[in-house]
C-alpha positions in Angstrom: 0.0 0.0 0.0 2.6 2.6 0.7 4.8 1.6 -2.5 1.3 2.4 -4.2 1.3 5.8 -2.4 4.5 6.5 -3.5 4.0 5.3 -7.1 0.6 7.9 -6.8 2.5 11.0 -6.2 5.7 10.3 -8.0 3.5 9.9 -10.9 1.2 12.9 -10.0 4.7 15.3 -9.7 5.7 13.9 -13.0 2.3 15.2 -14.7 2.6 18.4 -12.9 5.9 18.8 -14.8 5.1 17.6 -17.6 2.3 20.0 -17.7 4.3 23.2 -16.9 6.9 22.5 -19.5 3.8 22.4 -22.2 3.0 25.6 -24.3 -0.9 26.1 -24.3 -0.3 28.7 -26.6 1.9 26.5 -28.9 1.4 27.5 -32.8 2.8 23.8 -35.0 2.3 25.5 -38.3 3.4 29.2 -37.6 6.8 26.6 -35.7 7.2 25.2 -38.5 6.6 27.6 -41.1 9.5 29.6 -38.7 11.6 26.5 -38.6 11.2 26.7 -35.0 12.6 23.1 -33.0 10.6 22.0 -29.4 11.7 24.8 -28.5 10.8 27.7 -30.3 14.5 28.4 -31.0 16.5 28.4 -34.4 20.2 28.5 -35.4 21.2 31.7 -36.9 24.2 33.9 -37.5 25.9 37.1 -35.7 28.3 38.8 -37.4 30.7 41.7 -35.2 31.5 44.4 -37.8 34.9 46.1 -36.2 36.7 48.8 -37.7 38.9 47.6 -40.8 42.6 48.2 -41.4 42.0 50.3 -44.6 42.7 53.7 -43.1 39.5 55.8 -44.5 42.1 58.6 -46.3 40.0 59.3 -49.0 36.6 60.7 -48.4 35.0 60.3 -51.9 35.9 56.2 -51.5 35.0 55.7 -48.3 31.0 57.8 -48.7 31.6 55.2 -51.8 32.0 51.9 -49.8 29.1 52.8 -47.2 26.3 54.3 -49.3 27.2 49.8 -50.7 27.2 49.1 -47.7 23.8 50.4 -46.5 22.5 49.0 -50.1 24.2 45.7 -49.7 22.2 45.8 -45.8 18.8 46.4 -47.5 18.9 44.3 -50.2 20.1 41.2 -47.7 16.7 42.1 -45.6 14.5 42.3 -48.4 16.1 38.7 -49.5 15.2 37.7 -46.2 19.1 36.8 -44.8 19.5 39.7 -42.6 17.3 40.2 -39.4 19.3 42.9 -37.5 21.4 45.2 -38.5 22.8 48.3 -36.3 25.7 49.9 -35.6 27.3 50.0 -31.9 27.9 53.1 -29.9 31.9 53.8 -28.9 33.4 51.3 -27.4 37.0 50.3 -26.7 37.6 47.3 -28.7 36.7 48.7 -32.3 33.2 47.3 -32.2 31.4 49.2 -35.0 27.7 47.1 -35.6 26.1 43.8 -35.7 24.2 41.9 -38.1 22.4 38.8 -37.1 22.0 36.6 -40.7 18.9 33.7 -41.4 21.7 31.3 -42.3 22.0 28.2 -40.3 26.3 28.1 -41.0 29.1 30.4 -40.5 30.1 29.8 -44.5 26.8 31.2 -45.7 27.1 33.9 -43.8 30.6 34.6 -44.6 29.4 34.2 -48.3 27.1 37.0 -47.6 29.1 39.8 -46.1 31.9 38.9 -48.7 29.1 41.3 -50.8 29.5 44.0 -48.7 31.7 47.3 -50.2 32.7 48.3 -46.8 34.1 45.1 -46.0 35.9 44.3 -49.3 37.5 47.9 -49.2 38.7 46.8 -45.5 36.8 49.7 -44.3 35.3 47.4 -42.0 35.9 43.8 -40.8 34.0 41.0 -39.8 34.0 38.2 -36.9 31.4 35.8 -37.0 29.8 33.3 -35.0 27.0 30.8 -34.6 24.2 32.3 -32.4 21.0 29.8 -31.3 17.9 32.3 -30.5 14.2 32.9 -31.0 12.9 31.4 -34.4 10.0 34.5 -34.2 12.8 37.2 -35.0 12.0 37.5 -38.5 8.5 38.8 -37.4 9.4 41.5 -35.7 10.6 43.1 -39.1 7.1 44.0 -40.4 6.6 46.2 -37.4 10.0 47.3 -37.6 9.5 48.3 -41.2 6.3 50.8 -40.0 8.1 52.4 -37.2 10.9 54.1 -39.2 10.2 57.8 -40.7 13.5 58.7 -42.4 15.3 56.2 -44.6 18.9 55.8 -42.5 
């Protein structure tokens, strides 16, 4: 009798748990169409854009590289590979923006800002690494796109 008890409530604690770990709110086709796993969560890409080792001595090249680079940024997002994009405020280690790419590998990612004016001038560099996070980010740029009132 008290093995039965025990059984009971071991198996009462495990629904409990079981229960709180579940998503009531839990969305199979908008996971999948996101390419979400159990846990809502997706590999993706950051990229660290740091200063380059071009020295910016001439002022018509380097307006040049960045007008690309800010048309190399929007055409990315409107492919749907870029997510984030934003530059940094001063810092001490160089640190000029981050990008965060809807590419599951470092290579693709690498293949992307290989496109980039800034970067091929050596205006700017790049570090990149694998970064695991919410597979809802790309939703949040349809808001972000009705938010902004000058073009940047």
């Amino acid at each position: 009798m008290k093995s039965f008890f025990i059984l009971y409530f071991l198996t009462g604690i495990g629904f409990i748990s079981f229960a709180q770990g579940t998503n009531p709110q839990y969305d199979a086709a908008l996971a999948e169409s996101l390419g979400a796993d159990a846990y809502g969560m997706k590999s993706y890409v950051l990229a660290i854009l740091e200063t380059g080792g071009t020295a910016p001595d001439d002022k018509a090249k380097v307006s040049e590289a960045f007008s690309g680079h800010m048309a190399n940024i929007r055409r990315l997002v409107e492919e749907g590979k870029l997510l984030i994009a934003g530059p940094l405020g001063p810092n001490d280690d160089r640190y000029r923006g981050i990008f965060i790419f809807d590419v599951a590998t470092v290579e693709g990612a690498r293949e992307l800002v290989s496109s980039d004016p800034a970067i091929q001038a050596g205006y700017l560099a790049v570090k990149l690494y694998p970064w695991y996070g919410s597979a809802a980010l790309p939703l949040y740029l349809d808001a972000a796109d009705k938010i902004w009132k000058e073009n940047p």
